[in-house]
VEXKESE-124534 format. One record per atom (N, C-alpha, C): x, y, z. Coordinates in steps of 0.02 Angstrom, whole numbers, padded with zeros to 5 digits, always signed. Layout:
<atoms>
XYZ...
</atoms>
This chain:
<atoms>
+00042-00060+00000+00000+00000+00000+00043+00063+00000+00087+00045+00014+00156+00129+00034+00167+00154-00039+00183+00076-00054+00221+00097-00136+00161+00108-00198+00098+00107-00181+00055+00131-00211+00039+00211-00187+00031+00218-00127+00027+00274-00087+00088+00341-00136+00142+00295-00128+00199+00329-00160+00173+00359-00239+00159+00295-00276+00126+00317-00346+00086+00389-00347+00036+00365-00323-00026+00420-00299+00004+00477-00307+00058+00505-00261+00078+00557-00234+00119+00589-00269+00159+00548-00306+00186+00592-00360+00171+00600-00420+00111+00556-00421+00073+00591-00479+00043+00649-00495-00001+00654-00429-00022+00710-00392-00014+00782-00393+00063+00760-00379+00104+00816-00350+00092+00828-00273+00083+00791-00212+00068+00797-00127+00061+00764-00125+00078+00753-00062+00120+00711+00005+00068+00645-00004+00104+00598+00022+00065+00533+00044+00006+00531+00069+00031+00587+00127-00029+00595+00207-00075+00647+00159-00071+00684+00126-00128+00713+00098-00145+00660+00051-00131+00616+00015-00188+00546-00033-00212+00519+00042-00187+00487+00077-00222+00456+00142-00278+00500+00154-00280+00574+00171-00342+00590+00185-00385+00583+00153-00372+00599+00070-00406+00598+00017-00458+00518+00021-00416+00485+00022-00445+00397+00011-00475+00400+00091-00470+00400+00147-00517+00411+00190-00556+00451+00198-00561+00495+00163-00611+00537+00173-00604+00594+00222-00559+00632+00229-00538+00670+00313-00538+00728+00282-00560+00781+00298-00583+00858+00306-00494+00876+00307-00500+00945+00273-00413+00999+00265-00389+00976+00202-00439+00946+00162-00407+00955+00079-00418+01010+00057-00399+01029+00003-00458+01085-00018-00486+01035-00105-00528+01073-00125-00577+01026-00174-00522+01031-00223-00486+01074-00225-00421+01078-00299-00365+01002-00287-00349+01006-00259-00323+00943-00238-00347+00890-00223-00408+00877-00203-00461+00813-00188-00470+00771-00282-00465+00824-00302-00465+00820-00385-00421+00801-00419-00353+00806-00410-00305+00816-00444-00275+00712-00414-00286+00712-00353-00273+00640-00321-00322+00588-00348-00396+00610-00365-00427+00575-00413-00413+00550-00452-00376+00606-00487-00353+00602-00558-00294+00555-00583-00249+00583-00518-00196+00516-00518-00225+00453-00510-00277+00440-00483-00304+00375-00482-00325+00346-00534-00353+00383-00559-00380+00353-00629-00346+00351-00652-00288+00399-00688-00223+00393-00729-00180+00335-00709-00166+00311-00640-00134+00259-00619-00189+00171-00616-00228+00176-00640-00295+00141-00663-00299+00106-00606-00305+00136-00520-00325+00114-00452-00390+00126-00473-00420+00092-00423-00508+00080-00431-00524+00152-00385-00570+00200-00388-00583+00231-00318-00614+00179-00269-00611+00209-00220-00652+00176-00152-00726+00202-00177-00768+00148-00143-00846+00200-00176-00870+00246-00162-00852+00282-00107-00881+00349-00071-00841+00378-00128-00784+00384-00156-00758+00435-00197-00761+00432-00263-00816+00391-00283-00830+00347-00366-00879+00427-00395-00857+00443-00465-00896+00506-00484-00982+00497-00465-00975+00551-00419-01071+00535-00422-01087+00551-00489-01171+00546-00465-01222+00541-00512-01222+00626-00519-01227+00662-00581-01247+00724-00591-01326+00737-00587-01368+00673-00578-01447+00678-00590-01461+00678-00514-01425+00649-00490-01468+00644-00387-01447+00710-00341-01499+00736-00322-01485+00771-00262-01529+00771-00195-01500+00741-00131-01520+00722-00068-01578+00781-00030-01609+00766-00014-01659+00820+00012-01690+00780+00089-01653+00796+00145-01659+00768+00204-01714+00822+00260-01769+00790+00266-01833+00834+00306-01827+00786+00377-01834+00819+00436-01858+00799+00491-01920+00753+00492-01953+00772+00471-02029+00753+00458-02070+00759+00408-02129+00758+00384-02173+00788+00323-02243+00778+00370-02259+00771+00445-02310+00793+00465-02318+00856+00480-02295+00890+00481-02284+00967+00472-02269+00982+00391-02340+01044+00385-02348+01039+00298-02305+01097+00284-02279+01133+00338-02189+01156+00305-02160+01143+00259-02141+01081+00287-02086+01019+00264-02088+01012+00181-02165+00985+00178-02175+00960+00124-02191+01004+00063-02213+01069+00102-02204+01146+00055-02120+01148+00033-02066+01149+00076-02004+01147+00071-01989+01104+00010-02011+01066+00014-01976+00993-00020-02018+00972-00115-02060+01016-00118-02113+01029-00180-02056+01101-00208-02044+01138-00173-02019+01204-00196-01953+01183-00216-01923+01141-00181-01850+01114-00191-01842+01082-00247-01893+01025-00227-01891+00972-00305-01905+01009-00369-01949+01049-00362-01976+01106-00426-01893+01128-00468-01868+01162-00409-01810+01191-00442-01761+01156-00462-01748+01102-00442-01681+01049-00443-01707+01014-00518-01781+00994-00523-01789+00971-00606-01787+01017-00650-01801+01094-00633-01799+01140-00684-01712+01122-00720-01671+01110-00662-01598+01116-00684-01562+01052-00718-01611+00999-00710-01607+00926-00745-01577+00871-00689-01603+00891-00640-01600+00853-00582-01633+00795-00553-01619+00745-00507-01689+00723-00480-01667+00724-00409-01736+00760-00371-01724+00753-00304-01736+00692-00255-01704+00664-00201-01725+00619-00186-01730+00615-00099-01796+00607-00099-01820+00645-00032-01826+00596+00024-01765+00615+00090-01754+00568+00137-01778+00599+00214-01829+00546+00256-01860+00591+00323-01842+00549+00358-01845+00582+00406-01839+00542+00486-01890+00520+00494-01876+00473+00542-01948+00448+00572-01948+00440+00629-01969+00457+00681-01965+00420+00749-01944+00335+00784-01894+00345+00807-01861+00283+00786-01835+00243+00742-01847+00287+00692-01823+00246+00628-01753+00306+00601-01729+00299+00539-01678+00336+00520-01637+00397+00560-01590+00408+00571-01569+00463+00595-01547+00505+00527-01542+00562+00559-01498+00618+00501-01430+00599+00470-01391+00562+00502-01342+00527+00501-01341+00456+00443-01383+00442+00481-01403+00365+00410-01426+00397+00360-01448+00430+00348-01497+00459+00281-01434+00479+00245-01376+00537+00277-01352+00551+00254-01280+00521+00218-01274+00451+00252-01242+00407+00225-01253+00360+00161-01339+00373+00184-01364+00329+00118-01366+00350+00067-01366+00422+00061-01369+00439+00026-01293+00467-00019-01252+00478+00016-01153+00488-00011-01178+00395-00041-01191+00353-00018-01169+00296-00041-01209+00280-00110-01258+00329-00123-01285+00332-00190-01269+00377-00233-01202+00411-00215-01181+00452-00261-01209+00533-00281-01262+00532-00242-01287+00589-00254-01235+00647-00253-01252+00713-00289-01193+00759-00289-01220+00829-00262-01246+00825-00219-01263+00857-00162-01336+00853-00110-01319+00875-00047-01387+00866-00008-01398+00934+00021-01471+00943+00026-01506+01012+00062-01522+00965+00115-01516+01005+00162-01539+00986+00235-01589+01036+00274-01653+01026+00274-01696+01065+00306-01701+01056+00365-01700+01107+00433-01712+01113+00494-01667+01057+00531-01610+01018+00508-01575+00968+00533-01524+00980+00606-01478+00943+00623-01453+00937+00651-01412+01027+00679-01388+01043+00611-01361+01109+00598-01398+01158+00643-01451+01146+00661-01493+01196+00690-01482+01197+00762-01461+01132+00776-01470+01122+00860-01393+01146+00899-01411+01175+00931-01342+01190+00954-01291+01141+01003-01331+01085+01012-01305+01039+01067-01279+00972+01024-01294+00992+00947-01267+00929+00917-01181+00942+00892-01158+00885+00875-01102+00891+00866-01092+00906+00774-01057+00972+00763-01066+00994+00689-01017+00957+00652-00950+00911+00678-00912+00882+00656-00914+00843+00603-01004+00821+00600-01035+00773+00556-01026+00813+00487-01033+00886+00468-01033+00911+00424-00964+00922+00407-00911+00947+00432-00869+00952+00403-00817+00883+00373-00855+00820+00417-00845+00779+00384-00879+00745+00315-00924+00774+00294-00967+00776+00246-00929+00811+00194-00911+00861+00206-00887+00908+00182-00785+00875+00137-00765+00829+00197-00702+00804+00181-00719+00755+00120-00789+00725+00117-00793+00679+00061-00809+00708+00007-00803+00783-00009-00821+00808-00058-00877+00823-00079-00938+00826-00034-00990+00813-00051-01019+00887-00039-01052+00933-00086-01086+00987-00074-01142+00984-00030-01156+01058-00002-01220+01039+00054-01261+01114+00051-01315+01107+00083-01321+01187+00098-01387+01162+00141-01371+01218+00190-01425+01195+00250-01472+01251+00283-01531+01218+00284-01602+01282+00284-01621+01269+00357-01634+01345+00380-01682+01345+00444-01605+01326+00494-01582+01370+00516-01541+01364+00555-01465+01385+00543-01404+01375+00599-01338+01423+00569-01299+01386+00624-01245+01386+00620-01185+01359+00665-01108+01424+00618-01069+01453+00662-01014+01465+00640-00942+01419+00635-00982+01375+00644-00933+01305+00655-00910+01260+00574-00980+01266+00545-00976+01233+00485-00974+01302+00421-00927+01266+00364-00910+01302+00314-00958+01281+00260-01024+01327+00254-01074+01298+00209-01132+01364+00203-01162+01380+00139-01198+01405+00130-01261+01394+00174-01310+01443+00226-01356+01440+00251-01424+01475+00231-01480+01460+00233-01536+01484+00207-01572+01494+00262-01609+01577+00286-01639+01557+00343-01695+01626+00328-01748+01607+00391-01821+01663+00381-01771+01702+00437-01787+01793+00424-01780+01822+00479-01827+01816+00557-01809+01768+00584-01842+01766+00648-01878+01810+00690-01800+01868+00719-01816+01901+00736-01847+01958+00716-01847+01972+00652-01902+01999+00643-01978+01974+00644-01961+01895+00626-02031+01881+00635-02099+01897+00676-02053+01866+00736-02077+01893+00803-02084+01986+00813-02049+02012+00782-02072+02081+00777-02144+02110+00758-02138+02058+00698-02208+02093+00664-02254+02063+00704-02250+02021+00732-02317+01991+00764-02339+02031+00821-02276+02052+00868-02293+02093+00930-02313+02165+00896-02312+02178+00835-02313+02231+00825-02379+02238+00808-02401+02209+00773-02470+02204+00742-02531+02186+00802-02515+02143+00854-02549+02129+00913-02538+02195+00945-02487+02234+00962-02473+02278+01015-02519+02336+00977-02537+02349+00905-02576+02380+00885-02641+02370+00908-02666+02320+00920-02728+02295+00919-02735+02286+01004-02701+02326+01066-02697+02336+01095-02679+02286+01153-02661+02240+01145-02635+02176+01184-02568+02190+01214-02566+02186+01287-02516+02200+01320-02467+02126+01354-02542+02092+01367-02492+02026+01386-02487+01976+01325-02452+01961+01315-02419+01948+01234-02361+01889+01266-02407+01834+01242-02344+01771+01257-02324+01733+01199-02262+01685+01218-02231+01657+01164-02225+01590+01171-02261+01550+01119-02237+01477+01136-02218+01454+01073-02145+01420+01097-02110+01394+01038-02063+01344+01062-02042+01315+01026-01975+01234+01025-01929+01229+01092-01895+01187+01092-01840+01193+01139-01779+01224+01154-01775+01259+01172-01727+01316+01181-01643+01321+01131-01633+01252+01124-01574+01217+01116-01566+01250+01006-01620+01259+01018-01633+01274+00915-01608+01335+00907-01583+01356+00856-01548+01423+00851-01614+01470+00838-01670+01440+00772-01726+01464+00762-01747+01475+00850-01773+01460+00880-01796+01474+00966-01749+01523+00980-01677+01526+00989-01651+01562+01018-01661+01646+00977-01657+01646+00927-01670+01708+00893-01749+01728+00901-01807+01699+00912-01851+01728+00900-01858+01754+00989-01858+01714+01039-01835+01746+01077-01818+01814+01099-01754+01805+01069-01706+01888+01065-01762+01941+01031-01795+01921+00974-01850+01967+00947-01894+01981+00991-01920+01942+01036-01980+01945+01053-01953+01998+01129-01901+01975+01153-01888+02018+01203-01864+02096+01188-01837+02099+01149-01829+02173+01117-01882+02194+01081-01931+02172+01044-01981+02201+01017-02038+02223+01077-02044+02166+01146-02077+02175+01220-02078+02253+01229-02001+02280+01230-01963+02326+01240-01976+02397+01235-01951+02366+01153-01960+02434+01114-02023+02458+01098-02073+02393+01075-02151+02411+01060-02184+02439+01121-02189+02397+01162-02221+02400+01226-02212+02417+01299-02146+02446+01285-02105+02446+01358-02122+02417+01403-02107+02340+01390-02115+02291+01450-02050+02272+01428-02018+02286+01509-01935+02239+01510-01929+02175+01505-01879+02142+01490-01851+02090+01508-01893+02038+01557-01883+02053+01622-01890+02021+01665-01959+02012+01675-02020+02061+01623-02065+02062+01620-02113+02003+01577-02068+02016+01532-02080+01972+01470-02062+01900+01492-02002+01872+01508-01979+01814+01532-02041+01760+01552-02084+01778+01589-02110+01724+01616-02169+01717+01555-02192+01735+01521-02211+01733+01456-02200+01710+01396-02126+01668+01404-02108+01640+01351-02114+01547+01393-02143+01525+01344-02154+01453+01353-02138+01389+01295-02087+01348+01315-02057+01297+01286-02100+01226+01257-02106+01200+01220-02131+01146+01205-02105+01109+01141-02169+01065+01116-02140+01031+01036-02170+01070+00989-02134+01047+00927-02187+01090+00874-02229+01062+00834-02287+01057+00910-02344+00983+00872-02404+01045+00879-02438+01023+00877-02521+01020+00887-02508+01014+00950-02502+00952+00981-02515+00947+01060-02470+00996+01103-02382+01001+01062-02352+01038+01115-02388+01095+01109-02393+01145+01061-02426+01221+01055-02491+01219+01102-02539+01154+01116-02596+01167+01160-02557+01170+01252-02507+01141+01247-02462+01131+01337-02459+01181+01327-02413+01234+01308-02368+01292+01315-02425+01367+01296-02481+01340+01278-02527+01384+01268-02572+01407+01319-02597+01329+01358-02648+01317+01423-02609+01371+01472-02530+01335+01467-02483+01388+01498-02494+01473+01522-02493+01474+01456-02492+01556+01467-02558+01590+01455-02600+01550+01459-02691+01586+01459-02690+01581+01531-02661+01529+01585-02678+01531+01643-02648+01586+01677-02585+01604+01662-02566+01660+01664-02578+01739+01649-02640+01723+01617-02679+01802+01594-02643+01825+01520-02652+01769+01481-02592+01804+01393-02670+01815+01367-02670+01869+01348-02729+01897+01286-02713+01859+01203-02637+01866+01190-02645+01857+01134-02561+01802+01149-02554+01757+01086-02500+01700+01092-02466+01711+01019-02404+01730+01023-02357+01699+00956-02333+01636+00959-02347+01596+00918-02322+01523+00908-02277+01521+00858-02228+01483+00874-02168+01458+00836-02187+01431+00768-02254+01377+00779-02264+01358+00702-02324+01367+00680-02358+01362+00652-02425+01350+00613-02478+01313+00654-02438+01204+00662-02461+01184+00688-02470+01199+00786-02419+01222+00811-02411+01255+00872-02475+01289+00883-02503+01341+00835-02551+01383+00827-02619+01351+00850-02643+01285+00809-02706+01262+00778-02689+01224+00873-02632+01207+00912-02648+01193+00954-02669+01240+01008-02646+01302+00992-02678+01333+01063-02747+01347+01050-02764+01381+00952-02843+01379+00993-02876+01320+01011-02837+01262+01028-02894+01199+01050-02873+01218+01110-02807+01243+01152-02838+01247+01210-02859+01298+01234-02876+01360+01202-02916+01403+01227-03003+01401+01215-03023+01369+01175-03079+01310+01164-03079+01263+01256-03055+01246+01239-03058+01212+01295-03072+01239+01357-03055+01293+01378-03067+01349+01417-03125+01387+01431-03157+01378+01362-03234+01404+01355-03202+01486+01333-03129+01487+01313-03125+01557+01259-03138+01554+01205-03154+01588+01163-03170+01623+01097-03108+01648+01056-03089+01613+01014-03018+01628+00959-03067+01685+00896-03058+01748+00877-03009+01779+00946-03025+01833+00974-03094+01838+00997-03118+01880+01042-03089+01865+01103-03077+01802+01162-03056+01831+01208-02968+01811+01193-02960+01778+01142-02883+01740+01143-02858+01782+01072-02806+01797+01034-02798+01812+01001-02723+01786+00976-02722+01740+00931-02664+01682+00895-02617+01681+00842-02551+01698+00850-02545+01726+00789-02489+01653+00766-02493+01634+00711-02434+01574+00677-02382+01588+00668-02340+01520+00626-02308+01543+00598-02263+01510+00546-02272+01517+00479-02241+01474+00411-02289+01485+00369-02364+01501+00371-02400+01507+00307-02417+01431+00281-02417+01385+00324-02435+01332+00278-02483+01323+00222-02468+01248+00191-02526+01259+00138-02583+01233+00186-02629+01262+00171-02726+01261+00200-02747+01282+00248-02668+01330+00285-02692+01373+00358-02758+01429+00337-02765+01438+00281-02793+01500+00296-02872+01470+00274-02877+01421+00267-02951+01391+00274-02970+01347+00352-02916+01346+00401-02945+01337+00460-03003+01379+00503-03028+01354+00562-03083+01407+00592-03059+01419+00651-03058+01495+00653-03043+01566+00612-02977+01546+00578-02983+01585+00515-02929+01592+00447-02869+01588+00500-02814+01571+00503-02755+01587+00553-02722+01641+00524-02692+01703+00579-02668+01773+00576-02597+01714+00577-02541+01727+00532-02465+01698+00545-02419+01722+00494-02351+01707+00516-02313+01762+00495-02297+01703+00417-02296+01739+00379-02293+01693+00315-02191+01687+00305-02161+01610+00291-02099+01598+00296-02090+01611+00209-02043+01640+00169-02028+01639+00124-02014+01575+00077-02056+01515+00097-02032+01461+00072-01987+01446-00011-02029+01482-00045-02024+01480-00118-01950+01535-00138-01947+01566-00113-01856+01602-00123-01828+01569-00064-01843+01533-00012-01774+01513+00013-01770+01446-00007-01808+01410-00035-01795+01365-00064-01762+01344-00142-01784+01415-00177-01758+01415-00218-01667+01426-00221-01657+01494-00187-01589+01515-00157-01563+01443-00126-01572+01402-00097-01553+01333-00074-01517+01310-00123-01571+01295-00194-01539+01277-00251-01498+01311-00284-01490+01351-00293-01453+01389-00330-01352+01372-00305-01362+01396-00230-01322+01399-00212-01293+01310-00199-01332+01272-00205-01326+01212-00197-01274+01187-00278-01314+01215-00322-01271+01180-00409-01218+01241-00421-01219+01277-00355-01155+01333-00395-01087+01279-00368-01095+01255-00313-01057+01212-00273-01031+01157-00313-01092+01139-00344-01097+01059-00380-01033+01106-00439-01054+01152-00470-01032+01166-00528-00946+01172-00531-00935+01179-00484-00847+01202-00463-00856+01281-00431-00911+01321-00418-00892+01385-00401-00924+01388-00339-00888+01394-00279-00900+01386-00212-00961+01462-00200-01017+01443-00169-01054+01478-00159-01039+01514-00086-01034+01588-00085-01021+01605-00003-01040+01560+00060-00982+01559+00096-01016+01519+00144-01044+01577+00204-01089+01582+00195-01114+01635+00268-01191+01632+00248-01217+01660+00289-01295+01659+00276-01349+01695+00248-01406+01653+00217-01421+01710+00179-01505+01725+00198-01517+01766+00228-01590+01779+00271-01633+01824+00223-01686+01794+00237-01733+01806+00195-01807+01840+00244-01834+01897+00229-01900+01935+00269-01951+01899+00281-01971+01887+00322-02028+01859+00321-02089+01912+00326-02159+01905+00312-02218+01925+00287-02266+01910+00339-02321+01979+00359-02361+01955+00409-02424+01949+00362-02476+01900+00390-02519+01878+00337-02577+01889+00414-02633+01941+00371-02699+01947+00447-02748+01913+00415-02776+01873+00469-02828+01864+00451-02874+01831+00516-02916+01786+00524-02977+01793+00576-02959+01768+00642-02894+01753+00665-02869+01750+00722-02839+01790+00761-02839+01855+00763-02808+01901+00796-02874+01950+00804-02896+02007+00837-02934+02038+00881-02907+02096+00903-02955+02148+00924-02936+02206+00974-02932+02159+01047-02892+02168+01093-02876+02151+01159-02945+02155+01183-02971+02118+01237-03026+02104+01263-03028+02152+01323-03085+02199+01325-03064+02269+01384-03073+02228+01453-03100+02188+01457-03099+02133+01517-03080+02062+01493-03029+02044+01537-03000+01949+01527-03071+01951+01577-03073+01884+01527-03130+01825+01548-03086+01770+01571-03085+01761+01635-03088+01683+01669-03090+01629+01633-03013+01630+01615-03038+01518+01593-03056+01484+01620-03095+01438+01602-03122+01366+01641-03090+01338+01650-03075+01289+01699-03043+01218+01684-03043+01167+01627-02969+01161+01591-02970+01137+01542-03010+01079+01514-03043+01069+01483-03092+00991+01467-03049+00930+01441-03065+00900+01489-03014+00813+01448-03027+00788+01385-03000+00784+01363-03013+00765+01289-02959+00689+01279
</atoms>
């Protein structure tokens, strides 16, 4: 193996220990040289290893958390749209609860050659995961670009909604409509998305409403981004006296007015709900849902773009690229109720 190693390398033109990384796969090549050791390979008629066999120019990986959240599957229609406009085929990999991790998908998918993956709301987002996974992604040559979330850790184009503004417009548009206790229920703290809307929501508290910090705080409430978590973190803060609720997602939303229903309130005479992503068929729920609409269709597109500039040989900036989000009114939001009405005790369901 040395005296092949040897071949390699001076074919090349670099060192042994740079083909070793190359053939294992180890991050600190750069792509000019990942190429050029190829090349000696083939010229020296070595087989590649299969992780480094020319992908497919037709596959590109498209890894979703889920598709019970109609986000996702808005994401992944807008994605695929653009990736065939360019003569692509997308090939769409989810988690499942107990089943696949982000990790397996993303193996299965390098092992099919695909020549690049979008990663929606993944790992990248969480701040407690280890980002190592990407830059080892990254050592196999494999293009990426990753939506809904940011790490300064990984070297990769990012696609994201302005959060904090999100949460702006919502307090803003409620604080119009005269609502002072104004709560927030959204994900687990640990998400970069959470941590930024947050920061919005406490400076917009602020600036809109001059309620401090310490005011606002007990007003922000943690959960999942189900249906059921948005009804916990909702019951939450109605018992607490919240007139009106920003929710993290859409579905978050459709859960609090069940539990302010539950309460024997009125969405949104005494409760007032605002979303958030614009899904497809929110606005035929009862009442239409008031939510901040996510730019799906340009950041998904921008995904791609920046995704085949990568594929193409021309490295797309790696830093992030944020996109406005849009407040959308409609029959869930209200003038503030000049008297809170008493919730009931919640009904078992």
């Amino acid at each position: 193996m040395t005296a092949r190693l040897a071949d390699i390398a001076a074919q090349a033109g670099v060192s042994e220990a740079t083909v070793s990384r190359v053939l294992n796969g180890k991050p600190g090549v750069s792509a000019t040289t990942r190429q050029s050791v190829l090349a000696a390979l083939d010229v020296l008629g070595y087989e590649r290893p299969v992780r480094l066999r020319q992908r497919s120019a037709g596959l590109v990986g498209l890894i979703t958390p889920e598709l019970d959240n109609p986000i996702f599957p808005a994401f992944a229609q807008v994605i695929g749209q653009a990736l065939t406009r360019q003569g692509y085929t997308p090939v769409l990999a989810t988690q499942t609860p107990g089943g696949s991790t982000e990790d397996e998908l993303t193996e299965m998918l390098v092992d099919r050659g695909v020549a690049g993956i979008i990663f929606v709301s993944g790992l990248h987002a969480d701040t407690s995961a280890d980002m190592q996974r990407y830059e080892q992604l990254r050592g196999q040559g494999v293009p990426f670009v990753l939506i809904n979330g940011f790490s300064d850790k990984v070297q990769a184009p990012f696609v994201s909604p302005d959060d904090r503004a999100a949460v702006d417009l919502a307090v803003t548009h409620l604080g119009a409509l005269g609502h002072r206790r104004i709560g927030l229920a959204l994900g687990p703290k640990r998400f970069v998305p959470v941590q930024r809307k947050i920061e919005g929501f406490v400076r917009s508290m602020q600036e809109r409403l001059q309620t401090g910090p310490a005011e606002a705080e007990p007003f922000i409430q943690h959960s999942l981004y189900t249906l059921e978590g948005g009804q916990a973190a909702a019951g939450a803060l109605i018992e607490q006296g919240a007139t009106a609720i920003v929710c993290a997602s859409d579905m978050m939303a459709l859960g609090a007015i069940r539990a302010a229903r539950q309460r024997g309130l009125d969405v949104p005479r005494d409760l007032s709900v605002v979303g958030f992503d614009d899904s497809p068929l929110i606005a035929f729920t009862d009442p239409p849902l008031t939510t901040i609409r996510q730019p799906v269709t340009a950041m998904g597109q921008a995904a791609v773009r920046a995704l085949l500039e990568e594929v193409g040989g021309t490295p797309a900036p790696h830093s992030e690229f944020v996109f406005h989000p849009e407040l959308v009114v409609r029959g869930s939001t209200a003038s503030a109720p000049k008297t809170a009405r008493i919730p009931k005790p919640a009904r078992a369901r």
